[in-house]
OpenMM code with the backbone's topology and positions (N, CA, C; nanometers):
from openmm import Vec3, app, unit

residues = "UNK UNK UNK UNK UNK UNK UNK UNK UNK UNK UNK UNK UNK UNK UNK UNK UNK UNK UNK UNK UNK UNK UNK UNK UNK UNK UNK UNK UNK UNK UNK UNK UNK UNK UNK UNK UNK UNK UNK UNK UNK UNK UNK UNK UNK UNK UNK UNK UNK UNK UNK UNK UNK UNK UNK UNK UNK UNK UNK UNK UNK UNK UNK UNK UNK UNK UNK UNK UNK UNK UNK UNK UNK UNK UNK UNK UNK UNK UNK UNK UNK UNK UNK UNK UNK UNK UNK UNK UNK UNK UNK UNK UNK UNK UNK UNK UNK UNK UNK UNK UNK UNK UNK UNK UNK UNK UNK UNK UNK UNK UNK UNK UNK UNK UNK UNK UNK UNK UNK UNK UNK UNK UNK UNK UNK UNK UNK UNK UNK UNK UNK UNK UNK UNK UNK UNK UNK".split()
positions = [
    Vec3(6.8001, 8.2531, 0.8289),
    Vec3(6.8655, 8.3766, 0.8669),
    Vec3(6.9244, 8.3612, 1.0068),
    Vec3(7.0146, 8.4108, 1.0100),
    Vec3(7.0897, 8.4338, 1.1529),
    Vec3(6.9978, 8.4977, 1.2635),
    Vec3(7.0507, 8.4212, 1.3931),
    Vec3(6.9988, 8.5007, 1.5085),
    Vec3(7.0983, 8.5143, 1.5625),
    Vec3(7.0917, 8.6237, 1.6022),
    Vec3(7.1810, 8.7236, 1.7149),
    Vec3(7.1143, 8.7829, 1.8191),
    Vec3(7.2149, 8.8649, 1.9258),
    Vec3(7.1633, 8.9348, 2.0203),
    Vec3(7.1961, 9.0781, 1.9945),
    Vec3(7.1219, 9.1982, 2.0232),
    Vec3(7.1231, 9.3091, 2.0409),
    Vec3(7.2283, 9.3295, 2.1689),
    Vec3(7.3382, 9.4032, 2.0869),
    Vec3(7.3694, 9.4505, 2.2278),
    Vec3(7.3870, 9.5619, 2.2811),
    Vec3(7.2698, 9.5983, 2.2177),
    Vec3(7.1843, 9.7576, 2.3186),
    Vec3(7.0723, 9.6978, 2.4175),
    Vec3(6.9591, 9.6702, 2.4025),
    Vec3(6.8921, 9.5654, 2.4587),
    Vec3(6.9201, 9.4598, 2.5433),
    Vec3(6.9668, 9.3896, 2.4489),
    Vec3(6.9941, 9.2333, 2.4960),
    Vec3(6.8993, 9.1891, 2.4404),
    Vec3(6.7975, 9.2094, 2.3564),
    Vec3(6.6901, 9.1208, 2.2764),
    Vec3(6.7488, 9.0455, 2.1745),
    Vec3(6.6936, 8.9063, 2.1212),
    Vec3(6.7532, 8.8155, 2.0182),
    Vec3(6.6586, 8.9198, 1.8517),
    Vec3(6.7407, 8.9044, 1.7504),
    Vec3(6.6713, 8.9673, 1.6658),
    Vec3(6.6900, 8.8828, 1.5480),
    Vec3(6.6689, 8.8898, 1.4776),
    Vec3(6.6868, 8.8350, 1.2797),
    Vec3(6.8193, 8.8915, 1.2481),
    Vec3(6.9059, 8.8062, 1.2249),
    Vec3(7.0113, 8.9007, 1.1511),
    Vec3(7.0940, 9.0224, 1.2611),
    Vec3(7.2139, 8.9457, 1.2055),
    Vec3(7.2870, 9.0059, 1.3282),
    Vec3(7.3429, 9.0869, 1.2491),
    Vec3(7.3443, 9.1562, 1.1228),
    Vec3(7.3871, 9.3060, 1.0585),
    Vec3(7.2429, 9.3728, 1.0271),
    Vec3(7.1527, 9.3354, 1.0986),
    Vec3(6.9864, 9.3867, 1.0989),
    Vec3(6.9864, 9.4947, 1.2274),
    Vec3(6.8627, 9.5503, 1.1892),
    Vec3(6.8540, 9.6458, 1.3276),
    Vec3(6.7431, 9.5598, 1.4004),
    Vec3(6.7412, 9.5894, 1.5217),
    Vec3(6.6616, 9.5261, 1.6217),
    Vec3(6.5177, 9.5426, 1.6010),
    Vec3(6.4416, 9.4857, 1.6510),
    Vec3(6.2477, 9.4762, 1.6076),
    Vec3(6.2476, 9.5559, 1.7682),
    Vec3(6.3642, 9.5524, 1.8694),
    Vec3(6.2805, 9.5672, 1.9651),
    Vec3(6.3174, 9.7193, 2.0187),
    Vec3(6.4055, 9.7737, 1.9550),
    Vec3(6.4226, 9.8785, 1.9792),
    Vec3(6.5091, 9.9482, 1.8789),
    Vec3(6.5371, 9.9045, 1.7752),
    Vec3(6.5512, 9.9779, 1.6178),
    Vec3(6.7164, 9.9962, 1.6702),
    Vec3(6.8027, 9.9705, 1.7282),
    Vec3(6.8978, 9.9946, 1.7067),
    Vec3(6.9798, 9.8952, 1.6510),
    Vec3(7.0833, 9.9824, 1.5379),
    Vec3(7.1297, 9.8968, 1.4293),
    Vec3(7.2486, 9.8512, 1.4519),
    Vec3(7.3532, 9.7388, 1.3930),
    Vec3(7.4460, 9.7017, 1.4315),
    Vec3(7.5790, 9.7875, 1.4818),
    Vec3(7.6609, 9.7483, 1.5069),
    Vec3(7.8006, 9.8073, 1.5349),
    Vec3(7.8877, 9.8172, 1.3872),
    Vec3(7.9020, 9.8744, 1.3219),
    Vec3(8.0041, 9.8722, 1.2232),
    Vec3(8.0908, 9.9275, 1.2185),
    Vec3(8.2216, 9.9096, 1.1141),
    Vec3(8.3319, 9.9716, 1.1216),
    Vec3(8.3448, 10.1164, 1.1163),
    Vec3(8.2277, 10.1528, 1.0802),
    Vec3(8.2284, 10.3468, 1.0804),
    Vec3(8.1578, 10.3990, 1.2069),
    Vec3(8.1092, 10.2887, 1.2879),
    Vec3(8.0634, 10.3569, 1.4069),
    Vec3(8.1218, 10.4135, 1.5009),
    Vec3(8.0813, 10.5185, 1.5119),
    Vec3(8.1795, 10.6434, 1.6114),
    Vec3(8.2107, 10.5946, 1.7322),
    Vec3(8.1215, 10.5005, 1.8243),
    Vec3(8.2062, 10.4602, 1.9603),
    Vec3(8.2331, 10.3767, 1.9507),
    Vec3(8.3022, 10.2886, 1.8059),
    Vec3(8.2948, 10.1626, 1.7934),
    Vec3(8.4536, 10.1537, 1.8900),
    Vec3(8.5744, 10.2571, 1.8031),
    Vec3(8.6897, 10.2562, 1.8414),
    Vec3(8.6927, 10.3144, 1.9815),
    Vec3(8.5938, 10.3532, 2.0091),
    Vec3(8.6381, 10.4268, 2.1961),
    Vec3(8.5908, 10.3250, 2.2973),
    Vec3(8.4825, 10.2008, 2.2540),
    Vec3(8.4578, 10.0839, 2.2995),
    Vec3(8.5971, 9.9768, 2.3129),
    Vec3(8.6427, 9.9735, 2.1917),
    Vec3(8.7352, 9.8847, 2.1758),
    Vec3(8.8902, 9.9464, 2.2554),
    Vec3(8.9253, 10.0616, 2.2618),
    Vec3(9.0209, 10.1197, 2.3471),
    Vec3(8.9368, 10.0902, 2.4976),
    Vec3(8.8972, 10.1454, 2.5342),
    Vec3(8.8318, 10.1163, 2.6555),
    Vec3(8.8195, 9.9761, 2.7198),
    Vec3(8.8053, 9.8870, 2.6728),
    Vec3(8.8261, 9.7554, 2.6989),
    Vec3(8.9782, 9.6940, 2.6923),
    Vec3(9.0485, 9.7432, 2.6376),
    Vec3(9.1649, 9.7158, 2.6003),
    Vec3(9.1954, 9.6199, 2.4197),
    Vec3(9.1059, 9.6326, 2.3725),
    Vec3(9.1133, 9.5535, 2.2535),
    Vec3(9.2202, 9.6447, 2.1613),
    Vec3(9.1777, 9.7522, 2.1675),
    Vec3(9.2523, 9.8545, 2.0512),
    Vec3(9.2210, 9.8071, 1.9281),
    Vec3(9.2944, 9.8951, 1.8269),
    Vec3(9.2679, 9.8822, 1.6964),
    Vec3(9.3002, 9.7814, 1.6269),
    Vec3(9.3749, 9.6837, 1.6803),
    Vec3(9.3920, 9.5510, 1.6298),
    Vec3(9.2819, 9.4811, 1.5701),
    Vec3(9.1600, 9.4974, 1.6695),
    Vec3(9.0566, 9.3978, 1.6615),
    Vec3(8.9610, 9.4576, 1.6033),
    Vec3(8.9599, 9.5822, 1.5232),
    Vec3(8.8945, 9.6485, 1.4226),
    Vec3(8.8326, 9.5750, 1.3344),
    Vec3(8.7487, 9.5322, 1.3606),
    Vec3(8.7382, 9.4543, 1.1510),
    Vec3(8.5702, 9.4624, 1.1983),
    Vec3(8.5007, 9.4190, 1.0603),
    Vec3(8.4219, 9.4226, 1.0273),
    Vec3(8.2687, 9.3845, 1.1559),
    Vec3(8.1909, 9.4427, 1.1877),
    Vec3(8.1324, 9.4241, 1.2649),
    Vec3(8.1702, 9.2626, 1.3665),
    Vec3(8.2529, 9.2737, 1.4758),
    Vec3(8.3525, 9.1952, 1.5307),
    Vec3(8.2015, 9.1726, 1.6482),
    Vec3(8.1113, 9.2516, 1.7088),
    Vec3(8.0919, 9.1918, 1.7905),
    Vec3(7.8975, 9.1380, 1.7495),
    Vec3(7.8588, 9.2197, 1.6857),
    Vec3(7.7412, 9.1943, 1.6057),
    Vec3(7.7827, 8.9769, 1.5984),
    Vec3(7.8453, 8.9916, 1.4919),
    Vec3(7.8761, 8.8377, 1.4426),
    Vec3(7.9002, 8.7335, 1.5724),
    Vec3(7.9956, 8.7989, 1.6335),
    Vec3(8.0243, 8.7071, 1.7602),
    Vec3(7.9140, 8.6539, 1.8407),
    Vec3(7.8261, 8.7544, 1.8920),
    Vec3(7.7187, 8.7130, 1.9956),
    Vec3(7.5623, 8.6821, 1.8682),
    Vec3(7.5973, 8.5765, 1.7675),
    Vec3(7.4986, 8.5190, 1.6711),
    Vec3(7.4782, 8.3728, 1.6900),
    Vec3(7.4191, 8.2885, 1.6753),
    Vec3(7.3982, 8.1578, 1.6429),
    Vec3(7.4839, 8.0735, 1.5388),
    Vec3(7.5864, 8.1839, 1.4813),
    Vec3(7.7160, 8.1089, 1.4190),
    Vec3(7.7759, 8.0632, 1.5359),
    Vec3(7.8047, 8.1512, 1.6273),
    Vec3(7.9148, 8.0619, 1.7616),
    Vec3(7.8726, 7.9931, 1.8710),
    Vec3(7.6883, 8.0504, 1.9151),
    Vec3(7.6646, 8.0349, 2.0528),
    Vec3(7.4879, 7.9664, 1.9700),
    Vec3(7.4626, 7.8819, 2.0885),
    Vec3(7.3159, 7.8574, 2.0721),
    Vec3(7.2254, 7.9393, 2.1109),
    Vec3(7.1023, 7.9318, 2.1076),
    Vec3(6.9622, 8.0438, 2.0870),
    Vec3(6.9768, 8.0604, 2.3055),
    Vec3(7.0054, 7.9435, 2.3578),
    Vec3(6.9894, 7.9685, 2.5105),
    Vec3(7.1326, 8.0518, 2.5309),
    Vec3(7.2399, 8.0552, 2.4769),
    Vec3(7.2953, 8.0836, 2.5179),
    Vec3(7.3124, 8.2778, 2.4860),
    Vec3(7.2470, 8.2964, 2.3489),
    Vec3(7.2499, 8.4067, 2.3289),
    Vec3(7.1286, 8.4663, 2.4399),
    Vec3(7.0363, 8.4041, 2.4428),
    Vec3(6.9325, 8.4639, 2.5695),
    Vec3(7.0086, 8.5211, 2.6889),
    Vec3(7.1049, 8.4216, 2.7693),
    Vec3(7.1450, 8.4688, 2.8795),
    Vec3(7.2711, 8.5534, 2.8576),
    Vec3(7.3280, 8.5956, 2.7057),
    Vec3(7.4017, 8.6826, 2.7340),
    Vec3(7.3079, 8.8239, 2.7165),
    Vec3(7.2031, 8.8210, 2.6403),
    Vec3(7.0420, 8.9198, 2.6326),
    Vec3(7.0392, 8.9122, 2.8000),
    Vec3(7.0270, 8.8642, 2.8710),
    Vec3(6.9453, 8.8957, 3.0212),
    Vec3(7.0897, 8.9712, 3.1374),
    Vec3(7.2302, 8.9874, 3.0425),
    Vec3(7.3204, 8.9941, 3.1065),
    Vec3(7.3082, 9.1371, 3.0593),
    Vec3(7.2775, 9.1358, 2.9681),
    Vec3(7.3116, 9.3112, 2.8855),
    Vec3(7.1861, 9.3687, 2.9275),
    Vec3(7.0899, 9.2821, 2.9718),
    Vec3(6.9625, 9.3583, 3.0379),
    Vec3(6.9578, 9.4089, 3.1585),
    Vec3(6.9964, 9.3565, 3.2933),
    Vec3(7.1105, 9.3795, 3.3854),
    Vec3(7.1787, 9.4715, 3.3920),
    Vec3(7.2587, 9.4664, 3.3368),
    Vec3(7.3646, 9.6012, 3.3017),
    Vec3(7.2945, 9.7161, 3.2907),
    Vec3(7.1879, 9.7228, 3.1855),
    Vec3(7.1178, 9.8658, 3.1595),
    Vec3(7.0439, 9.9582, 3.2244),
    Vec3(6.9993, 9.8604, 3.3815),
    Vec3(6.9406, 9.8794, 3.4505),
    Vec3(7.0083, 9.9390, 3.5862),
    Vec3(7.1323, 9.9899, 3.5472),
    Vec3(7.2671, 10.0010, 3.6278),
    Vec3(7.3120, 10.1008, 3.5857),
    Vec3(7.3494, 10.1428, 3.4663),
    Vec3(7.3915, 10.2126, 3.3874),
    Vec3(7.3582, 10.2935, 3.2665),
    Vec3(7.3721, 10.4249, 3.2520),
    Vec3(7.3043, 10.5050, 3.1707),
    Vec3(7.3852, 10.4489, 3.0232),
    Vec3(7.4853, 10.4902, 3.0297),
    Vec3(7.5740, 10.5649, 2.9144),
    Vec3(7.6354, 10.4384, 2.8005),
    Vec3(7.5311, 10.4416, 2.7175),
    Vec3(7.5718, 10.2987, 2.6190),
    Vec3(7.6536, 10.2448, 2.5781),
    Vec3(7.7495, 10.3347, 2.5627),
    Vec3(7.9661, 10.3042, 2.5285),
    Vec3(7.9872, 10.2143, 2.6827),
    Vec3(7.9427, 10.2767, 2.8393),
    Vec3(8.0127, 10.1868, 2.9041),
    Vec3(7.9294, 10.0536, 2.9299),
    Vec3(7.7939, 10.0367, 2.8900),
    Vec3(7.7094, 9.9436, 2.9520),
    Vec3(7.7654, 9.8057, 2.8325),
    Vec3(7.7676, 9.8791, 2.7334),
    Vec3(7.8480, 9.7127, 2.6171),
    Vec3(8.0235, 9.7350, 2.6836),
    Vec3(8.0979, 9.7807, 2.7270),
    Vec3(8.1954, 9.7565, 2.7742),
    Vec3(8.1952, 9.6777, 2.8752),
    Vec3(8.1235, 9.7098, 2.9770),
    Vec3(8.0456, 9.6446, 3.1121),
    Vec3(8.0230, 9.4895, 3.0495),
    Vec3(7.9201, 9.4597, 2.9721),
    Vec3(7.8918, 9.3464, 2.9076),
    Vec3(8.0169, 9.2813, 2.8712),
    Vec3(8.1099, 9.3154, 2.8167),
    Vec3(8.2289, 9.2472, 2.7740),
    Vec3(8.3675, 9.1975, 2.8420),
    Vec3(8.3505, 9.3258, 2.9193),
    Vec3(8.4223, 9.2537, 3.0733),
    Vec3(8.3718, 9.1503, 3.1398),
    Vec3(8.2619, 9.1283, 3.1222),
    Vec3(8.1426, 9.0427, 3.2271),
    Vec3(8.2015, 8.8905, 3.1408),
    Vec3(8.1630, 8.8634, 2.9691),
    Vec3(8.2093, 8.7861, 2.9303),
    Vec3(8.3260, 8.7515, 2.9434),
    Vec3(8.4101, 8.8538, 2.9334),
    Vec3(8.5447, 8.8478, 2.9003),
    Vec3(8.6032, 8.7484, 3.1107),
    Vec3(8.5024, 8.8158, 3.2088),
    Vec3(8.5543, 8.7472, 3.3150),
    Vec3(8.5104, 8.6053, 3.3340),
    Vec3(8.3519, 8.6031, 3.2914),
    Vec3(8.3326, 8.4032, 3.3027),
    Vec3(8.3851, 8.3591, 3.1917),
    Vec3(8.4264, 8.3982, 3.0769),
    Vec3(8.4975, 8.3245, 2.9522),
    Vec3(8.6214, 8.3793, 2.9272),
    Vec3(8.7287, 8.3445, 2.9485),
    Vec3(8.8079, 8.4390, 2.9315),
    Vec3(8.9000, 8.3643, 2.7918),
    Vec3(8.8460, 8.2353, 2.7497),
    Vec3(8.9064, 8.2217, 2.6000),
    Vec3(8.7812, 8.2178, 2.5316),
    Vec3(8.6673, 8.3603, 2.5223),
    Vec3(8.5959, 8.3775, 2.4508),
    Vec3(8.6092, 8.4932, 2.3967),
    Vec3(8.6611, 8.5906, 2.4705),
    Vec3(8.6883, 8.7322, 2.4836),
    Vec3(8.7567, 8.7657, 2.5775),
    Vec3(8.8725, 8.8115, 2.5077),
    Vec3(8.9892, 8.8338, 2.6630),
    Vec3(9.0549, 9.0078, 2.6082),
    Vec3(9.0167, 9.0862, 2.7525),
    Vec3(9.0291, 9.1900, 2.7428),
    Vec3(9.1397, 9.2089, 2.8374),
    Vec3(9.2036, 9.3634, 2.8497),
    Vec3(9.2928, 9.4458, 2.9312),
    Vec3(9.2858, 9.5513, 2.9606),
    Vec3(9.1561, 9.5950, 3.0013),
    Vec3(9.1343, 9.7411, 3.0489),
    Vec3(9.2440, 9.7919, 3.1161),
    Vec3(9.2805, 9.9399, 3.0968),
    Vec3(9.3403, 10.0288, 3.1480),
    Vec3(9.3214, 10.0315, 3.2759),
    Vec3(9.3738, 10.0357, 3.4271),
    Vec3(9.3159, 10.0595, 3.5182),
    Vec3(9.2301, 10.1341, 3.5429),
    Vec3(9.2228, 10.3055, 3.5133),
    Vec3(9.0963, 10.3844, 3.5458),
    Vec3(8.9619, 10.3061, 3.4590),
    Vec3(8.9635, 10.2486, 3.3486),
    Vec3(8.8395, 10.2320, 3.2720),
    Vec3(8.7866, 10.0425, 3.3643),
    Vec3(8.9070, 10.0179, 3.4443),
    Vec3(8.8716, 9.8528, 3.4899),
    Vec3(8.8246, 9.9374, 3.6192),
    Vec3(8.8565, 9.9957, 3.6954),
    Vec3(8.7625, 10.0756, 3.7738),
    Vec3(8.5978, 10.1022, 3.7693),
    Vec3(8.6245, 10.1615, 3.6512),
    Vec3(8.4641, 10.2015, 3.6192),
    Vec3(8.4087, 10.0787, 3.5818),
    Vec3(8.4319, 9.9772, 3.5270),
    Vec3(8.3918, 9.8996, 3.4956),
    Vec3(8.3586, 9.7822, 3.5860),
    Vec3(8.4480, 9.7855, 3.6757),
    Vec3(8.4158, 9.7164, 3.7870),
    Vec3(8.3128, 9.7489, 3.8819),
    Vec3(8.3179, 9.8915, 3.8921),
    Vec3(8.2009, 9.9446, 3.9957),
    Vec3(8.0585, 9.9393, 3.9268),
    Vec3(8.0297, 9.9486, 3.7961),
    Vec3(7.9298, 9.9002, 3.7351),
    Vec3(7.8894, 9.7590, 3.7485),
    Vec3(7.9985, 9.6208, 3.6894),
    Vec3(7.9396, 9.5247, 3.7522),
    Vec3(7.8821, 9.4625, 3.8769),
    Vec3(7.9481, 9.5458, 4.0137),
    Vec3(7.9297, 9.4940, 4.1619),
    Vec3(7.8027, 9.5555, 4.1816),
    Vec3(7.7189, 9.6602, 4.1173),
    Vec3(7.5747, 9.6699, 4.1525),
    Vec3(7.5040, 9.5648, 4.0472),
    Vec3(7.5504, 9.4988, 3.9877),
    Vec3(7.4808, 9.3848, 3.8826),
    Vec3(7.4712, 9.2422, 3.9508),
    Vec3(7.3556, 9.1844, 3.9243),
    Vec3(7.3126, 9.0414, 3.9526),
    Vec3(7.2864, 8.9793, 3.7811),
    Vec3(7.4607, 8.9782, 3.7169),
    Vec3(7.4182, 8.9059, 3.5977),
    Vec3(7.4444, 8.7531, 3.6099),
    Vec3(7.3250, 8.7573, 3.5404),
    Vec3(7.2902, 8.5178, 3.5591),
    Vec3(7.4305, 8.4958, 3.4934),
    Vec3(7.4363, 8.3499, 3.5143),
    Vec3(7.5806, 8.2768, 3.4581),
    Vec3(7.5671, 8.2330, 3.3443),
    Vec3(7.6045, 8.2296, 3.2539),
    Vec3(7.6455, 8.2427, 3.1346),
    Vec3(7.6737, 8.0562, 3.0789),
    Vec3(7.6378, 7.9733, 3.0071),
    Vec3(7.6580, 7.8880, 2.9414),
    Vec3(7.7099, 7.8713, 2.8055),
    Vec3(7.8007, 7.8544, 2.7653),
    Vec3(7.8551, 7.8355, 2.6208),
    Vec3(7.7596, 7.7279, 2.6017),
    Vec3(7.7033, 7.7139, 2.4886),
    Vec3(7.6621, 7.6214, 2.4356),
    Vec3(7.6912, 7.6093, 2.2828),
    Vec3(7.7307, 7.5183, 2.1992),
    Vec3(7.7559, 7.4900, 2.0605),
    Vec3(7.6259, 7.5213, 1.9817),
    Vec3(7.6601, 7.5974, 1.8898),
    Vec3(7.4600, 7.6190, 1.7917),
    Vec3(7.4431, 7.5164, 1.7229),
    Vec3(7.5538, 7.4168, 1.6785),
    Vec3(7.5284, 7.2908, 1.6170),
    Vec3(7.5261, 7.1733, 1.7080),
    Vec3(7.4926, 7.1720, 1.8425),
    Vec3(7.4329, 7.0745, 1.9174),
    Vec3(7.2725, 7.0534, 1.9283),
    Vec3(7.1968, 6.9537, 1.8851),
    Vec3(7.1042, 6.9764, 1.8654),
    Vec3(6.9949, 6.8836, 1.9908),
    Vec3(7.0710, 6.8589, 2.0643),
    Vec3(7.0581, 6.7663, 2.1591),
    Vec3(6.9156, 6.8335, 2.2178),
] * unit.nanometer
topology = app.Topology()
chain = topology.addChain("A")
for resn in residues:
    res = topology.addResidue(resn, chain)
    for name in ("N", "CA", "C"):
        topology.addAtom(name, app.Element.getBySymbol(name[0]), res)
């Protein structure tokens, strides 16, 4: 079974269309109500609509088990900063989207890169490693 990261938490869980063991919250899907005010807000828009887009992404299909950890300790970070769960996974994705930027490349609106910015500068999130899940080194 797949491992993924929560990205309410930041905990690694079973199954990245599973709900979390560590705090029961369930994936992002296409009927989720802040799914589209996440994705405007970042600048993705409705283009990048499809089927649970970020659930899958942050799994052990793309990234290894260390690497999903430290994007878990980045979204842990964040939460500890920020109340409001629509901006703290936006926060998270800017964060990727700035050390990776051909992993996730965003265009926030200026007022929402504002907010988003002033959220990351009270954050001490660790640095981030891509690692391959089929390196077994």
């Amino acid at each position: 079974m797949t491992i993924a990261l929560c990205l309410k938490c930041g905990e690694t869980k079973w199954g990245a269309l599973c709900a979390c063991e560590s705090c029961s919250e369930g994936p992002l899907g296409p009927m989720d109500s802040g799914l589209l005010e996440i994705l405007g807000m970042v600048g993705l828009g409705r283009a990048f609509h499809t089927e649970n887009p970020f659930d899958m992404l942050f799994s052990d299909h793309y990234y290894a088990s260390e690497s999903l950890s430290e994007f878990g300790a980045c979204i842990k970070e964040i939460n500890q900063h920020c109340e409001d769960p629509l901006l703290r996974l936006c926060a998270f994705l800017a964060h990727v989207a700035a050390e990776h930027p051909s992993e996730v490349m965003l265009s926030p609106e200026p007022p929402n890169k504002e907010r988003l910015d002033s959220i990351l500068k009270r954050c001490a999130c660790p640095a981030i490693t891509l690692r391959d899940p089929r390196n077994w080194s």
